[in-house]
GULO-860631 format. One line per 5 residues: for each residue x, y, z of N, C-alpha, C. Coordinates in nm, 4 decimals, padded with zeros to 6 digits. Last residue first. Layout:
N
X,Y,Z,X,Y,Z,X,Y,Z ~ ...
// end
This chain:
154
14.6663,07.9987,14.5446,14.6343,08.0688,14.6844,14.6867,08.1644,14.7001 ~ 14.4977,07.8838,14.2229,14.6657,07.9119,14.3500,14.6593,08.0439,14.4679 ~ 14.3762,07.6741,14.0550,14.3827,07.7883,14.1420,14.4986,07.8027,14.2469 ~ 14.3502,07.5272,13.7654,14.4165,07.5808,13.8367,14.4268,07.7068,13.9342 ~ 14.0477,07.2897,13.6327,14.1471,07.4715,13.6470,14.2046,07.4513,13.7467
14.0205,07.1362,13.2757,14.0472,07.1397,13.4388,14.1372,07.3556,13.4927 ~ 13.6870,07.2682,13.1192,13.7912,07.2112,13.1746,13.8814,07.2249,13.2816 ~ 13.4717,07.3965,13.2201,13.4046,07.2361,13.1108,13.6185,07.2035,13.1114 ~ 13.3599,07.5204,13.4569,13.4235,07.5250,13.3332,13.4238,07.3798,13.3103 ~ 13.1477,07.5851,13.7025,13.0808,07.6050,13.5606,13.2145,07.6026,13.3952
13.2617,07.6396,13.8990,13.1395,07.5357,13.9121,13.1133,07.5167,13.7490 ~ 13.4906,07.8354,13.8592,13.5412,07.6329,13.8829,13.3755,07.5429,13.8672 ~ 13.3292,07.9935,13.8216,13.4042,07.9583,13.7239,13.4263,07.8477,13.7502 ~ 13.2959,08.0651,14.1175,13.1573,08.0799,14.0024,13.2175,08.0039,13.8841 ~ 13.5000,08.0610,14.2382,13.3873,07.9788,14.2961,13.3104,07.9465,14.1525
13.6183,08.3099,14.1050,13.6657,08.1526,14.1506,13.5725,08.0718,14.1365 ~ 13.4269,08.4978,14.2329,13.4782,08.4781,14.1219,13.4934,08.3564,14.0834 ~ 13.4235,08.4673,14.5438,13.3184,08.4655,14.4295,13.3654,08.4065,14.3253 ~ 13.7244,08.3027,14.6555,13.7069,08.4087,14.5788,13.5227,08.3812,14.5034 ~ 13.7722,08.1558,14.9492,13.7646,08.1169,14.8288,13.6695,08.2628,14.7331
13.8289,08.3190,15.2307,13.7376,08.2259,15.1893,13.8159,08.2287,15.0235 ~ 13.9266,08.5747,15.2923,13.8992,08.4093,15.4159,13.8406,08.2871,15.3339 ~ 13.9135,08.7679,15.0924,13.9884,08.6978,15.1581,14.0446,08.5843,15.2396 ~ 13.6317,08.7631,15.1107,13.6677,08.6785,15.0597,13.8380,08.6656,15.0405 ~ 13.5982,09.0524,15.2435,13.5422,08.9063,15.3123,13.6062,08.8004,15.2339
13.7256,09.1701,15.0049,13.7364,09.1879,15.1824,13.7333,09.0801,15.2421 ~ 13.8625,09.2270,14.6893,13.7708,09.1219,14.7783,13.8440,09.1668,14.9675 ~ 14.0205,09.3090,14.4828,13.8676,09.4073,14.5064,13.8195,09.2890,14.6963 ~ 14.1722,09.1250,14.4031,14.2470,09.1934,14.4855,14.1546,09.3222,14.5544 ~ 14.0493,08.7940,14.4382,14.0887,08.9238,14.3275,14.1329,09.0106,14.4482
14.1462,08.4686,14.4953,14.0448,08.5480,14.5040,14.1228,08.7145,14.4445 ~ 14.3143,08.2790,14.3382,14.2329,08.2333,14.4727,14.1205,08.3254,14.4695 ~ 14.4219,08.3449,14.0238,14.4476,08.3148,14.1532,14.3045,08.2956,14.2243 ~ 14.4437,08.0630,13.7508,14.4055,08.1795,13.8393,14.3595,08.1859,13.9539 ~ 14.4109,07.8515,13.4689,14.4883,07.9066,13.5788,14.4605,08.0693,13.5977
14.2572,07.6585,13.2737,14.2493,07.8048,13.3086,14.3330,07.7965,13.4604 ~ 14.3561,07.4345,13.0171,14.3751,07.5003,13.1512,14.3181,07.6132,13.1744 ~ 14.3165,07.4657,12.7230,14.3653,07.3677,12.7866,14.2939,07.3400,12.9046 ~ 14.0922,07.5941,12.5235,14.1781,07.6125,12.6382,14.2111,07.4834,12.6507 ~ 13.9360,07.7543,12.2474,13.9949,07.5857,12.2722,14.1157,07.5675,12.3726
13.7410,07.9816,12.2768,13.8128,07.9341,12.2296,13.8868,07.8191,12.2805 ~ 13.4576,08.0330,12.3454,13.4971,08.0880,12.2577,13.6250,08.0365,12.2153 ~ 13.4750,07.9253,12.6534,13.3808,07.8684,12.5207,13.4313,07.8921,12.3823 ~ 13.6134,08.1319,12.7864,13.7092,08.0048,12.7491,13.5994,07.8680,12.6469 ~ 13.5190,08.3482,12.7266,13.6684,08.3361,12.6434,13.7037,08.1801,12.6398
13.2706,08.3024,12.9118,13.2581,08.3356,12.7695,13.3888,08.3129,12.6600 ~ 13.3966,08.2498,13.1751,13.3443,08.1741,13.1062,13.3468,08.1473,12.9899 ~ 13.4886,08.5130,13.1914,13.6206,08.4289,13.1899,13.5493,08.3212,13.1468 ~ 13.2810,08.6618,13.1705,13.3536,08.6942,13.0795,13.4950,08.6094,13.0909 ~ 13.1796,08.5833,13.4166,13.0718,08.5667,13.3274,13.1968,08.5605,13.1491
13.3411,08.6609,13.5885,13.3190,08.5052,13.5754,13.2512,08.4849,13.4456 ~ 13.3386,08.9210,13.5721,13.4626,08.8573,13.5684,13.4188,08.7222,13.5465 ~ 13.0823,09.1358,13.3643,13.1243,09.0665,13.4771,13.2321,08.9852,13.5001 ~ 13.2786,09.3640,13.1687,13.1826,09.2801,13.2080,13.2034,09.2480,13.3478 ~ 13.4992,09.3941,12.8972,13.4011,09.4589,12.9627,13.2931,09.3235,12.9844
13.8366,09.2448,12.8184,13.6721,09.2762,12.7794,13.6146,09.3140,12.9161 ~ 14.1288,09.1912,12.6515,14.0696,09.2733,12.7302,13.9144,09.2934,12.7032 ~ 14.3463,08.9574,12.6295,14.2096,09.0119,12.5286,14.1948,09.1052,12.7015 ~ 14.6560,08.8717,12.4281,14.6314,08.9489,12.5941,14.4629,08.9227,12.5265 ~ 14.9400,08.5846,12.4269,14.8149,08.6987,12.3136,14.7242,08.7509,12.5120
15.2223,08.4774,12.3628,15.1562,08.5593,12.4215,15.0455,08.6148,12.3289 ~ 15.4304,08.1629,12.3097,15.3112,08.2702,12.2572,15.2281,08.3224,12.3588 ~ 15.7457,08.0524,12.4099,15.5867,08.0919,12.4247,15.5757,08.1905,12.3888 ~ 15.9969,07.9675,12.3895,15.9257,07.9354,12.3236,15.7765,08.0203,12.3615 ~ 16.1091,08.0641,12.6308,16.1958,08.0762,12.5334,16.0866,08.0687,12.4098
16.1044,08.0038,12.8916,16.0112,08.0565,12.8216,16.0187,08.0853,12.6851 ~ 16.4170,08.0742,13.1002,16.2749,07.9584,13.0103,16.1734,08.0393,12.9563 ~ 16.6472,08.1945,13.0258,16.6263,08.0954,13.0082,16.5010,08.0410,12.9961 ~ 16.5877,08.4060,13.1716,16.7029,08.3596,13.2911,16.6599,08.2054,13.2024 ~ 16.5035,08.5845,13.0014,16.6276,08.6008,12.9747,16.6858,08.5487,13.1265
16.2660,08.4645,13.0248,16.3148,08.4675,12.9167,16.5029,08.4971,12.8994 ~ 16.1722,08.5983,13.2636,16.1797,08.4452,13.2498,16.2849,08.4073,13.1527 ~ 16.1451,08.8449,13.2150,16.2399,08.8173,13.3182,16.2934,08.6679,13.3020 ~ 15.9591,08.8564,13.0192,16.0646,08.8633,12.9781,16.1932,08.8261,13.0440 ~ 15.7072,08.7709,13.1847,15.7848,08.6838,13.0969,15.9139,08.6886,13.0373
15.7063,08.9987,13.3523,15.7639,08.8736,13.4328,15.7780,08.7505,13.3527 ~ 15.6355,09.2067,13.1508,15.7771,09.1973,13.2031,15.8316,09.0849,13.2874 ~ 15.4224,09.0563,13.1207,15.4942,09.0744,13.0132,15.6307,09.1394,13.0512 ~ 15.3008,09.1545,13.3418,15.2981,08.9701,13.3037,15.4112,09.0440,13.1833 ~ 15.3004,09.4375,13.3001,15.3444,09.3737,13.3903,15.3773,09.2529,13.4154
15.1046,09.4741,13.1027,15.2626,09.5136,13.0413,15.3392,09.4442,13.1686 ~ 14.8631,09.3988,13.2407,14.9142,09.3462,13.1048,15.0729,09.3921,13.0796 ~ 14.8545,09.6722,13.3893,14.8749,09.4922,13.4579,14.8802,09.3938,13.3993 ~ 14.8522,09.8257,13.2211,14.9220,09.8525,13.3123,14.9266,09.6918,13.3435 ~ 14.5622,09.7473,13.0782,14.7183,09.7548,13.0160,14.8790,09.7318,13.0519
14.3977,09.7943,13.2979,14.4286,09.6955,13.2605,14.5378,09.6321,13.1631 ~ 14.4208,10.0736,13.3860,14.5071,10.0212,13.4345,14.5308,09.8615,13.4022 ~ 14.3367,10.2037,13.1514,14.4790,10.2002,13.1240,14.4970,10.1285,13.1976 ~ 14.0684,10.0742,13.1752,14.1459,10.0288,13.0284,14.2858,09.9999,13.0697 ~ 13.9823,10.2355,13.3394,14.0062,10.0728,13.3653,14.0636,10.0397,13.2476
14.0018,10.4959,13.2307,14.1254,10.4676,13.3990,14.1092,10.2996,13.4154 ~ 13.8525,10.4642,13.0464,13.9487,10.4578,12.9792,14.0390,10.4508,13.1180 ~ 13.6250,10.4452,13.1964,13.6540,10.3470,13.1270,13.7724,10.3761,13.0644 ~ 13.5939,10.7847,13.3288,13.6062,10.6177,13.3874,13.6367,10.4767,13.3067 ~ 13.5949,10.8820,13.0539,13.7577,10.8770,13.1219,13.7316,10.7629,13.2161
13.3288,10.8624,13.0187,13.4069,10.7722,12.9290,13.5636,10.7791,13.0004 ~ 13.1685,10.7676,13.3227,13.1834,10.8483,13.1584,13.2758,10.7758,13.0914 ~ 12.9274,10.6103,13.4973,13.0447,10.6536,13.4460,13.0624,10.7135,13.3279 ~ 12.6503,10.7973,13.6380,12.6459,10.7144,13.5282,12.8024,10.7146,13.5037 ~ 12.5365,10.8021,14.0031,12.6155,10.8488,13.8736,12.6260,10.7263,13.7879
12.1783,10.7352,14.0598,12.3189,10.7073,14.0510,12.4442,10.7814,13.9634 ~ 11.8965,10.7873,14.0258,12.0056,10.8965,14.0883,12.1406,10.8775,14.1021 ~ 11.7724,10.5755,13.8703,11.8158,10.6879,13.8254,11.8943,10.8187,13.8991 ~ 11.8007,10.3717,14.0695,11.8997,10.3605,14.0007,11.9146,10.5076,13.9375 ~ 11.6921,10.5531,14.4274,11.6559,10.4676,14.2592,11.7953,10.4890,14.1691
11.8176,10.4248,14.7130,11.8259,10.5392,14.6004,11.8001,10.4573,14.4530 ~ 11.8438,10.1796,14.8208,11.7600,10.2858,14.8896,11.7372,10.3734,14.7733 ~ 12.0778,10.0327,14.8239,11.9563,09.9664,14.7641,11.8437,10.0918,14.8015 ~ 12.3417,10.1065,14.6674,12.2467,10.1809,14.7668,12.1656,10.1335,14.7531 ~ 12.6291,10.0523,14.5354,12.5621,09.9893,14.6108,12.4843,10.0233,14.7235
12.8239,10.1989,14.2705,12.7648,10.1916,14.4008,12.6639,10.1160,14.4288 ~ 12.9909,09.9839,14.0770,12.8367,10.1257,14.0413,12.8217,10.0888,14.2668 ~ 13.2283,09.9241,13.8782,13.1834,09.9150,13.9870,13.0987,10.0436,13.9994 ~ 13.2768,09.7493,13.5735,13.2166,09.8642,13.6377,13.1822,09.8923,13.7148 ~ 13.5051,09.5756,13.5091,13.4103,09.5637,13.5803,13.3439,09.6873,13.5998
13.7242,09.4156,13.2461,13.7048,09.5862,13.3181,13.5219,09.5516,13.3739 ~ 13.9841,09.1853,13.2950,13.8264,09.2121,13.2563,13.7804,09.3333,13.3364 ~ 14.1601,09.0056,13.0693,14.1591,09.1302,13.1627,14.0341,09.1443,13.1690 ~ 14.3999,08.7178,13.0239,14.2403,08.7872,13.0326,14.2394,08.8971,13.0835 ~ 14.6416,08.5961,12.8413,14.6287,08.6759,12.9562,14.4699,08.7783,12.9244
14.7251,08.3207,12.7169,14.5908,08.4128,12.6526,14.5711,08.4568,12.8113 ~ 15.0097,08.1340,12.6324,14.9501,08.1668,12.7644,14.8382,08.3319,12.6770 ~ 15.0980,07.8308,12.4751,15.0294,07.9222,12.4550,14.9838,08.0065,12.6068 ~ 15.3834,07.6267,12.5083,15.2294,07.6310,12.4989,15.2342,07.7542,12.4729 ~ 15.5732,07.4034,12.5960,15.5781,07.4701,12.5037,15.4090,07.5272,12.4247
15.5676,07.3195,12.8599,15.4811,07.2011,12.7577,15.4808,07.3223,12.6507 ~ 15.7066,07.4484,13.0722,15.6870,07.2800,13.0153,15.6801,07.2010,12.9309 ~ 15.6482,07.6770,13.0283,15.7698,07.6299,12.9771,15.7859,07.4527,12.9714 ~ 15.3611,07.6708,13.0755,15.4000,07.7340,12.9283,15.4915,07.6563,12.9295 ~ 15.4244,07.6020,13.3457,15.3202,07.5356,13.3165,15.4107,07.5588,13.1517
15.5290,07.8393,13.4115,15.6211,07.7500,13.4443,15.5389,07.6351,13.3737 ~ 15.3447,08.0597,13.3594,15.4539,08.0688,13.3198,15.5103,07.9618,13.3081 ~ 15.1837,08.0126,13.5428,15.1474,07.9800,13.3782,15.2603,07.9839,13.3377 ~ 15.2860,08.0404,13.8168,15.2761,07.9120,13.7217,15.2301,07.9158,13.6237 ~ 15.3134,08.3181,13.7231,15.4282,08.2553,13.7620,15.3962,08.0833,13.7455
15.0255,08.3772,13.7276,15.0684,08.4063,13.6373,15.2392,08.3521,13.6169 ~ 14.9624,08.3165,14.0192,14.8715,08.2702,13.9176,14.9547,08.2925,13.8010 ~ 15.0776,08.5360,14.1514,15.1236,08.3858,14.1690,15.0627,08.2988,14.0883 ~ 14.9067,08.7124,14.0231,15.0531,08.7296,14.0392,15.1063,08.6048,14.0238 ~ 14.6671,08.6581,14.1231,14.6906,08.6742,14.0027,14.8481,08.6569,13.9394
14.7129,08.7164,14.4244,14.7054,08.5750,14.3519,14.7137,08.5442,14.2327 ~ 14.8154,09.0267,14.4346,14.9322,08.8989,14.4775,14.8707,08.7583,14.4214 ~ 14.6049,09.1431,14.1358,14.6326,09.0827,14.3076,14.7421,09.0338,14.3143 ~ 14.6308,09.1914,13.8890,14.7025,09.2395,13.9499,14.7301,09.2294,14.0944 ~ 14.4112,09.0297,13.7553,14.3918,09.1428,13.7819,14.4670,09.2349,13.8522
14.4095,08.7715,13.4695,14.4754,08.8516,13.5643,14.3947,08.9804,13.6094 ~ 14.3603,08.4569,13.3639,14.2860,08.5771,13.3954,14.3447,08.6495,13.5344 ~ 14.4415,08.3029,13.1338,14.5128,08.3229,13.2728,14.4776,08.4865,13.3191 ~ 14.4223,07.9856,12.9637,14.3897,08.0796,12.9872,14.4370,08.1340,13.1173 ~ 14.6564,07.7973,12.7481,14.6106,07.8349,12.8970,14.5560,07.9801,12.8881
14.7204,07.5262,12.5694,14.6515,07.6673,12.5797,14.6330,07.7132,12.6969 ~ 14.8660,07.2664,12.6395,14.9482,07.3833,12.5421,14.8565,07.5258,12.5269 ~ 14.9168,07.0396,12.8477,14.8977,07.1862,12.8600,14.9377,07.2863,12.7416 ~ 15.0517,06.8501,12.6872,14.9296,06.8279,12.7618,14.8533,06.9592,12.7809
// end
């Protein structure tokens, strides 16, 4: 039923718990899990100062979101292996993509681009204050706008 799942991680505790039922979801139904990463560029927020006085990131700023998106990629990949050697998972295909952008916009775009089942992912990201209390932007923006069923986990 479930054999593609998308499973857009960022290393929050929901992502986390997000990634433990793909896991368990995968071992079910002998599937596919496509772990998302998505590097955001966070630019300050001065509505006062023209854009041209902003710093511009460089390139080590994109390579500190790269590594740590790697970092939180090699991490699902140790909580599959954990799986693996207590028995399940035995069967599943791992593929990672890493892309630049907005998070909804670019969890949208992967799951047009290719033939998902599921998207499973957590509640809200681990960047979020106010939305702690609430249901994640993110989230929000994706569940209004995916063309299949998703999984969110608190």
């Amino acid at each position: 039923m479930y054999n593609r799942i998308l499973l857009p991680i960022d290393g929050s505790n929901h992502s986390k718990l997000a990634a433990k039922h793909a896991i368990d979801i995968t071992d079910r139904y002998n599937g596919d899990i496509t772990v998302l990463f998505v590097i955001e560029p966070n630019y300050p927020s001065l509505p006062v100062l023209p854009i041209a006085t902003l710093p511009t990131p460089d390139d080590n700023y994109y390579d500190e979101l790269r590594d740590e998106g790697n970092r939180i990629i090699e991490e699902f990949k140790v909580e599959i292996e954990k799986n693996q050697l207590g028995g399940k998972c035995q069967n599943i295909n791992f593929n990672t993509i890493i892309r630049e952008g907005k998070p909804h916009i670019e969890i949208l775009e992967t799951m047009k681009e290719e033939n998902f089942d599921l998207l499973v992912m957590g509640a809200s990201s681990r960047h979020s204050t106010i939305e702690r209390l609430t249901l994640g932007s993110v989230t929000e923006m994706v569940i209004r706008e995916s063309k299949i069923p998703v999984m969110i986990i608190p």
